[in-house]
N, C-alpha and C positions, 0 to 999 in steps of 0.2 A: 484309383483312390486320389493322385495326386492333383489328376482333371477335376475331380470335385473338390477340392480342397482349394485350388484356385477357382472355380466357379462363384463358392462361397468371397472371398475375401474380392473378387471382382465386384460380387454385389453390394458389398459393405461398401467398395470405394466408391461403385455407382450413385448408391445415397447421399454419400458426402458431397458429390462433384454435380448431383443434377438432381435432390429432391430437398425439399423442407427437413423432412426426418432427420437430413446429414447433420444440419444443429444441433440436433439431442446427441449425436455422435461426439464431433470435435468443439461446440460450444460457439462455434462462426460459421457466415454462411462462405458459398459454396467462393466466391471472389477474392476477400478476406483470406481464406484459406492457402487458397492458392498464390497467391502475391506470401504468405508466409513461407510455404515451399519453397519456390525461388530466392527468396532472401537468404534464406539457410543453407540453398545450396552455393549459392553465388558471394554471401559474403561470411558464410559462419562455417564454409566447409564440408557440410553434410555432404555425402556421395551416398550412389545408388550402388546397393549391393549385388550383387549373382542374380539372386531370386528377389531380392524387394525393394523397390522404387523408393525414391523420399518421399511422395506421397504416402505411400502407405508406412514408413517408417514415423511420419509425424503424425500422422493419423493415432496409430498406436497412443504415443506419447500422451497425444490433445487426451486423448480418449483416458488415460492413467490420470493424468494431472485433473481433468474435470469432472470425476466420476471416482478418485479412490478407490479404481479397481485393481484387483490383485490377478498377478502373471495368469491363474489358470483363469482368469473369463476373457483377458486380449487374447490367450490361448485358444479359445474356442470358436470367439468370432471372428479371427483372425488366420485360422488352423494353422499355428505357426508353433513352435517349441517353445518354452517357457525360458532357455538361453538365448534365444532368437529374443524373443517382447526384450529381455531384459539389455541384450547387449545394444537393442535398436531404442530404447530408452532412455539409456547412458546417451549413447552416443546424439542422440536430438538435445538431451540440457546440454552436453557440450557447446553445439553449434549456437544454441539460443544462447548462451551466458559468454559465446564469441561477439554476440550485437549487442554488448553492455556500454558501451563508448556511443553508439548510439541512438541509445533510446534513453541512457543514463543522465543527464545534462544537466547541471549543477548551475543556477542562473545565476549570469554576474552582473546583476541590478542596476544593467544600462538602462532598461524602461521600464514603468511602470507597467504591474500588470492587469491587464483586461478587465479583470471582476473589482478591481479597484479603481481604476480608471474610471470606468465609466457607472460608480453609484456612489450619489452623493452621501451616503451614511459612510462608506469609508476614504473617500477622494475632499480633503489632501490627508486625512490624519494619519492615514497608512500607506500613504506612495513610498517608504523605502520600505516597506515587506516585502519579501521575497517567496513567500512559504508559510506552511506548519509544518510541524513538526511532532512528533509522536509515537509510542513505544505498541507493540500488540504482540500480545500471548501465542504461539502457536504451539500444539502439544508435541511434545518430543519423547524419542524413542531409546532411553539410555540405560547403562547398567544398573542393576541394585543398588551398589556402592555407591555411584556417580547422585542417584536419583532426589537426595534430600537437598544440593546446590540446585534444579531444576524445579523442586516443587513451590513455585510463589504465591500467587493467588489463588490458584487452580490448587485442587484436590490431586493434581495429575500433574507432572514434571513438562516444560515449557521451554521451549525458547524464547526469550523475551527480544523480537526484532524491532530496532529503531529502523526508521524511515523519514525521510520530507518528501513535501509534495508539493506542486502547484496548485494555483485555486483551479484548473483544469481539470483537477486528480490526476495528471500523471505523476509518479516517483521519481525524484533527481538526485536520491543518493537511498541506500538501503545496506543497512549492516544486520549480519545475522551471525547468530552460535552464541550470542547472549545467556547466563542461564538465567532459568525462572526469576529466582531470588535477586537478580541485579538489580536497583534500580534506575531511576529511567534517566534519575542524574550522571549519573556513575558510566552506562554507557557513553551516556555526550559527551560526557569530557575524554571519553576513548575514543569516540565519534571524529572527535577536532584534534587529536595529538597525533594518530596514526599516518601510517605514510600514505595511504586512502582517504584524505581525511575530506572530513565534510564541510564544504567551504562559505563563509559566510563575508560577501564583498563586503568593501571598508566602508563604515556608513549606513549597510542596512542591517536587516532583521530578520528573523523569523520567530511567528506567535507557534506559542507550546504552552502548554499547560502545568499546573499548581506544583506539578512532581517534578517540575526543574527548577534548575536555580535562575535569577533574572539576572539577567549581563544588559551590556548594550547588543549583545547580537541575538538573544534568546528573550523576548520579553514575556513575561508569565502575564495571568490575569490580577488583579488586587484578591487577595486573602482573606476569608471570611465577609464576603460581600455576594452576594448573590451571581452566580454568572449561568446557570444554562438556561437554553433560550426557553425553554416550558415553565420558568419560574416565573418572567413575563407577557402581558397580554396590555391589551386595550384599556384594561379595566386596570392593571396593575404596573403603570410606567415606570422608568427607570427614575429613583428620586433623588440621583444625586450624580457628581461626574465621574463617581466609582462605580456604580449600576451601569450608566450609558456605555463606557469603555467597557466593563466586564462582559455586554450583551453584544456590544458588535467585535469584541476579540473572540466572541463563543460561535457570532454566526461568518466568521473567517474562518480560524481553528477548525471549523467541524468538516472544514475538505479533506484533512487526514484521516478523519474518521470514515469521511463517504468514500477515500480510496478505498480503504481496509477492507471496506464493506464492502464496495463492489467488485475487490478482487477476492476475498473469501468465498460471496453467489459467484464467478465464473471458474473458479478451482477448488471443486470440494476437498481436494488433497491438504488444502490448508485448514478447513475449517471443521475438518470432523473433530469429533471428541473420543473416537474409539484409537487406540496406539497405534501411530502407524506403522509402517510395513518397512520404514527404511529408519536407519541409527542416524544420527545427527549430519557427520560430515556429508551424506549423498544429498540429506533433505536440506542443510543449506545450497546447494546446488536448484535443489527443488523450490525453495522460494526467490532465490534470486529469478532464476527461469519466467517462472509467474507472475512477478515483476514484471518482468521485460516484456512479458506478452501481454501481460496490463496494460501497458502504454501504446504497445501495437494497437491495441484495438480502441484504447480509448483516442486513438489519429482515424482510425480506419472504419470503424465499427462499434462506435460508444455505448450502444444497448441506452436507449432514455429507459426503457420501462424498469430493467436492472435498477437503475439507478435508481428511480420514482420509490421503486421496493427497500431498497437500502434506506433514502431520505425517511419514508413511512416508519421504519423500523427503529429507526437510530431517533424519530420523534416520540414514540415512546419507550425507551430506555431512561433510567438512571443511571448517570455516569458520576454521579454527584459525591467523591469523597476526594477527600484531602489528604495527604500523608503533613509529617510533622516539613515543614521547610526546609530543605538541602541547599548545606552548607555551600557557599562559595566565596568568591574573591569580594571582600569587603568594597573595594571602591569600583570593579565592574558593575556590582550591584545595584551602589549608589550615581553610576552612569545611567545604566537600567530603569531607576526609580526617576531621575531628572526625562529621560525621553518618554517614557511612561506617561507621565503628570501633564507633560506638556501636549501632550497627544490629550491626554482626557481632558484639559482642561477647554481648551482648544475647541473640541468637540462639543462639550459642555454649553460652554458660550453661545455658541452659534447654533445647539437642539432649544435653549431657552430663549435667543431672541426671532427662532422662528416659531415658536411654540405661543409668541406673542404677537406675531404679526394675524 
């Protein structure tokens, strides 16, 4: 019995380490994979048990976090005990959310970056960006009692996780255990006062959207003015310095989005809508983890089609509402509003006298 039972989970590994198929398995191929192995064991800890290797202990995991599957189906394909999957589960987010320092990296706006750099629609108006910035629903699993602080948007109780990203979409800071009902102001400024806090160098910025308040270091878009990018086209130009700024802070901004998306398609664990299988404190654990492997693969293994699928998707969405304005610091604000203006104006000038050449 036990020779076949190893036979079995030999061939599960077999797939992952030497066929195609192993992708629908751990969601990377067989290289990828393996270079994560060795990471985990070598700088986050993981060791090889009696009877199961780290391959096959991260394997498990990959296979839990991209696939929302529950202990009895790792149990099957894996023919391993349902405290085995679980204790070998726990202990891979440990070791991943051990490589938070380095994959986590909070940019201190010594260069400009890359996507800004080098396209004249946003170089010079946005060389001190650093990021977006942005809040996303994930369903959580909480008591009855607990459940009316979690219920926001959603029909179904949430964690409301802030994150920033690069225009690369990797994540460089991610807070979670939000509930539903917080808003997306209310965490930032928990965001920036914590002893974790989310750091924003002296001087620059990061774009966020309508539901924060506008600082010098958070700049929103103008209010009541047109800003996602399907509202304009060829036939329908920006017709004023509040249109142009609101269209290219919408086609910066939307890196947070195309993160979210594209770490949602590579862990279904986040993006189901059915309750999941773990209570709040494990699944924060659970998205920091997927985070981090976010970033891994977006160095290693970026998936363009993933992405193509995400960008398709998120172009025909509505994202389009506005909450009432959250309150903040009257003269950060009015910091806020002066670099604002001067970015749109700026821009402004220079889309209308080449618009005449």
């Amino acid at each position: 019995m036990n020779s076949a039972r190893e036979r079995v989970r030999e061939e599960v590994m077999y797939r992952i380490a030497y066929t195609s198929s192993g992708r629908d398995i751990v969601r990377m191929g067989p290289e990828a994979f393996f270079r994560l192995c060795n990471m985990l064991e070598r700088d986050g800890g993981l060791k090889p048990t009696r009877f199961s290797s780290v391959e096959e202990q991260v394997a498990k995991a990959l296979y839990i976090l991209s696939h929302k599957t529950k202990n009895r189906v790792v149990k099957f394909w894996f023919r391993r005990s349902g405290e085995t999957v679980s204790r070998h589960f726990h202990n891979v987010l440990k070791a991943i959310i051990e490589l938070e320092d380095k994959f986590f990296l909070q940019p201190d706006g010594s260069s400009v970056p890359a996507e800004i750099d080098g396209n004249n629609k946003f170089y010079p108006y946005f060389k001190d960006c650093v990021g977006a910035i942005d809040g996303t629903h994930i369903r959580a699993k909480v008591r009855m009692v607990d459940a009316p602080r979690y219920r926001g948007r959603k029909d179904f109780p949430t964690q409301n996780v802030l994150a920033a990203c690069t225009f690369d979409l990797k994540f460089t800071y991610v807070l979670v255990g939000w509930e539903g009902t917080a808003s997306d102001s209310r965490i930032i400024k928990d965001a920036l006062s914590r002893e974790d806090c989310l750091k924003i160098p002296q001087g620059k910025y990061y774009l966020v959207d309508a539901g924060f308040m506008l600082t010098s270091g958070l700049i929103t878009p103008y209010r009541g003015v047109r800003y996602h990018l399907k509202e304009y086209s060829g036939r329908n130009p920006p017709q004023n310095y509040k249109e142009l700024f609101n269209l290219r802070h919408s086609s910066l901004r939307n890196a947070i989005e195309r993160a979210f998306g594209v770490l949602k398609k590579r862990f279904v664990i986040l993006s189901s809508a059915a309750e999941p299988n773990y209570g709040i404190k494990p699944q924060k654990f659970i998205i920091v983890a997927c985070c981090i492997l976010h970033n891994y693969l977006m160095t290693v293994e970026p998936g363009e089609e993933l992405i193509r699928q995400v960008d398709n998707e998120l172009a025909g969405e509505d994202h389009s509402y506005e909450d009432s304005a959250p309150r903040g610091d009257r003269s950060e604000a009015a910091r806020g509003e002066l670099i604002r203006d001067a970015i749109a104006q700026q821009m402004w000038t220079d889309y209308a006298n080449n618009a005449e050449n």
